[in-house]
C-alpha distance (Angstrom), angle and dihedral (degrees) to the residues before:
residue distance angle dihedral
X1 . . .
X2 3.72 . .
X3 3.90 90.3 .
X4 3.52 96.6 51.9
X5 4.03 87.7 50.1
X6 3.03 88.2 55.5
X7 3.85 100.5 48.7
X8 3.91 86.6 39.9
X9 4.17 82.3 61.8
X10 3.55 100.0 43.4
X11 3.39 95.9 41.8
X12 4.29 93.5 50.4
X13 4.18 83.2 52.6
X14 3.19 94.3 48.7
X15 3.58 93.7 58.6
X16 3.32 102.9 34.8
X17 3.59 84.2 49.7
X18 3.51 94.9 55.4
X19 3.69 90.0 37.5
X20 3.89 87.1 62.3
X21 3.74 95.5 53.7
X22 3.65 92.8 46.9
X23 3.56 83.5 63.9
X24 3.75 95.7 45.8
X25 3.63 87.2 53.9
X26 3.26 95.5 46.7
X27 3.93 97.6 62.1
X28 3.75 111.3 89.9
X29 3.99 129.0 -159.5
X30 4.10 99.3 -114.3
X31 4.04 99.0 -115.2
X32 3.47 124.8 -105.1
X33 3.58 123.3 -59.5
X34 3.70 108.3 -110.8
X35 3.99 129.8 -159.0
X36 3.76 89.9 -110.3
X37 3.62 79.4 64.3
X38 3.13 95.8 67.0
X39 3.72 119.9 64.3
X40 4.13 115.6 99.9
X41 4.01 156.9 99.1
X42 3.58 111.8 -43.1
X43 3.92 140.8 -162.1
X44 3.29 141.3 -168.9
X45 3.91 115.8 -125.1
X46 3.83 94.3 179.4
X47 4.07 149.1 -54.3
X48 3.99 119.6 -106.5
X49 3.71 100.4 -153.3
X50 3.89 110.5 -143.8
X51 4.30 83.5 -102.0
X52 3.54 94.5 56.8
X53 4.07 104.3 -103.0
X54 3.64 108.8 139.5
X55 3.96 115.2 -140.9
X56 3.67 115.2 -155.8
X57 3.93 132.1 155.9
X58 3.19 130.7 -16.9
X59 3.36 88.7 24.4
X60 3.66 97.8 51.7
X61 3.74 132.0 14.4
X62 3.78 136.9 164.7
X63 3.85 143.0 173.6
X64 4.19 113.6 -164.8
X65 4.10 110.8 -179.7
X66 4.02 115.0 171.8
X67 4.36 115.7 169.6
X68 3.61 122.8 131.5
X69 3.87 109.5 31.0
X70 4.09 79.4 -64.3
X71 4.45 135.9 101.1
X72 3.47 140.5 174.3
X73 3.61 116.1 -160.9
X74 3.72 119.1 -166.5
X75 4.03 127.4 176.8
X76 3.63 135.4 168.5
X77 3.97 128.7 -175.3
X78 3.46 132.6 161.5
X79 3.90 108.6 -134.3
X80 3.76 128.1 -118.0
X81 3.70 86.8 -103.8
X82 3.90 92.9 54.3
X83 3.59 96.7 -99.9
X84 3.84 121.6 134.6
X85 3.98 109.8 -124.3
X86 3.95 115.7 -179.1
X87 3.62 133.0 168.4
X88 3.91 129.6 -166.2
X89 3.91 127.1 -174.5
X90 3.77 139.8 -176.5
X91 3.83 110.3 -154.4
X92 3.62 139.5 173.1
X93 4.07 124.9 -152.6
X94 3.14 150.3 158.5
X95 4.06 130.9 -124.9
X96 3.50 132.4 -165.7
X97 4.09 131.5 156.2
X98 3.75 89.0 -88.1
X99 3.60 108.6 29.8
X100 4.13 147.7 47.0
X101 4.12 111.9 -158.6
X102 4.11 109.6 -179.6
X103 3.68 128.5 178.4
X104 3.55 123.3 -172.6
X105 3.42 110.0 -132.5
X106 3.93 100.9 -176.6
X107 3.77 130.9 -15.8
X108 3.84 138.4 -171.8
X109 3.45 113.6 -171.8
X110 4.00 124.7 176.5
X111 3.72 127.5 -164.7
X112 3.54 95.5 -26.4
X113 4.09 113.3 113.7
X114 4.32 85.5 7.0
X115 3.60 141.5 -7.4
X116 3.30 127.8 -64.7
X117 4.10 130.2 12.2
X118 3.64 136.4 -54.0
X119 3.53 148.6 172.8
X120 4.28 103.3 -153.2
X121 3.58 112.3 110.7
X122 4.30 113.1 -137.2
X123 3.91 106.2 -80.9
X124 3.90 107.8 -100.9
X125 3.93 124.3 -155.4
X126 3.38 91.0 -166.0
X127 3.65 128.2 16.5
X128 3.74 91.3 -149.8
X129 3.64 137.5 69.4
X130 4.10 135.6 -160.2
X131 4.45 105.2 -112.9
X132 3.61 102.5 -141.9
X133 4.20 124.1 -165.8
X134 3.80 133.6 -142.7
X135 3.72 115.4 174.2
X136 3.74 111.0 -54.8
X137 4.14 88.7 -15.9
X138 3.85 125.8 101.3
X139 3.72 116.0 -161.5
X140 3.67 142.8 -171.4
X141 3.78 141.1 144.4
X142 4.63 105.7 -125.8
X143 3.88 100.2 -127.5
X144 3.61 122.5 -94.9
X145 3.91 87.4 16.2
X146 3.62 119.1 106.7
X147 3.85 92.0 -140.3
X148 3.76 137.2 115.3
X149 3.65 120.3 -153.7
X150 3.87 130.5 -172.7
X151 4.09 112.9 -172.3
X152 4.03 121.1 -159.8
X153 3.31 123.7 -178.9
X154 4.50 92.2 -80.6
X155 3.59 99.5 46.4
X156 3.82 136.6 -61.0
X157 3.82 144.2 -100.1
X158 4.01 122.6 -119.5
X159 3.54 105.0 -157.8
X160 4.18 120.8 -170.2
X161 3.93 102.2 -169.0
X162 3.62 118.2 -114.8
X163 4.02 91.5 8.2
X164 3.64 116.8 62.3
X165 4.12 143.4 -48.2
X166 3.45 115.6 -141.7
X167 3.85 127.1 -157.8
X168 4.15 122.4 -126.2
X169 3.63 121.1 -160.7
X170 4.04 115.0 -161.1
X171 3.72 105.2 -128.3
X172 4.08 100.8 174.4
């Protein structure tokens, strides 16, 4: 009786043993995110300014949605000083594993890099920019902006050194 126990036991770790590493095994790393990946509905969750304070609705919202060669970029912050600033954009790019291309089509931007309104896009030298890739991160700076941004599979960060990062969440 003792033997069969005994085979009973090592029979029931065995399996659940085995059992356990099938499961291991089974668990795959999700690939890489790709570029393709990336295109999408866009909102901002909030701006970290380079002091700490956290900006959220009302006083800052924003809706970014690229697909299709084609993006609309729309922001709107109210200003330290209580002023509302606001900028909206219609662009068209190109994307490929390797590279970002974006041309601004037509801008309006209010209060945001000086007083008052205008419709000049930021110069660009080059209308392109090199995509780089860190784990499951895609970066690249948009030309003639002075932003960073990293995308992950839920959204992405836009970071302006020494001013603020703010946080994306991908909502389509």
């Amino acid at each position: 009786m003792r033997a069969v126990r005994v085979a009973l036991c090592a029979g029931a770790a065995s399996a659940f043993g085995a059992g356990g590493y099938a499961v291991f095994a089974d668990q795959r790393q999700p690939a890489p995110l790709r570029v393709s990946e990336l295109p999408g509905t866009y909102e901002l969750v909030d701006r970290v300014l380079v002091g700490g304070k956290v900006l959220r609705r009302p006083d800052i919202a924003a809706l970014y949605t690229f697909g299709k060669g084609r993006a609309n970029f729309n922001l709107f912050v109210r200003n330290a000083d209580g002023t509302l600033a606001s900028e909206s954009s219609i662009i068209r790019y190109t994307m490929s594993e390797e590279e970002y291309c974006e041309w601004v089509e037509y801008t309006t931007r209010n209060n945001l890099d000086a007083p008052g309104v205008t419709n000049k896009a930021p110069p660009v030298s080059s209308h392109c920019t090199p995509i780089k890739k860190a784990a499951d991160r895609i970066l690249f700076a948009p030309p003639g902006e002075s932003v960073t941004t990293t995308y992950d599979r839920n959204g992405f960060t836009a970071v302006i050194k020494d001013q603020f990062t703010d946080h994306w969440r991908k909502i389509d």
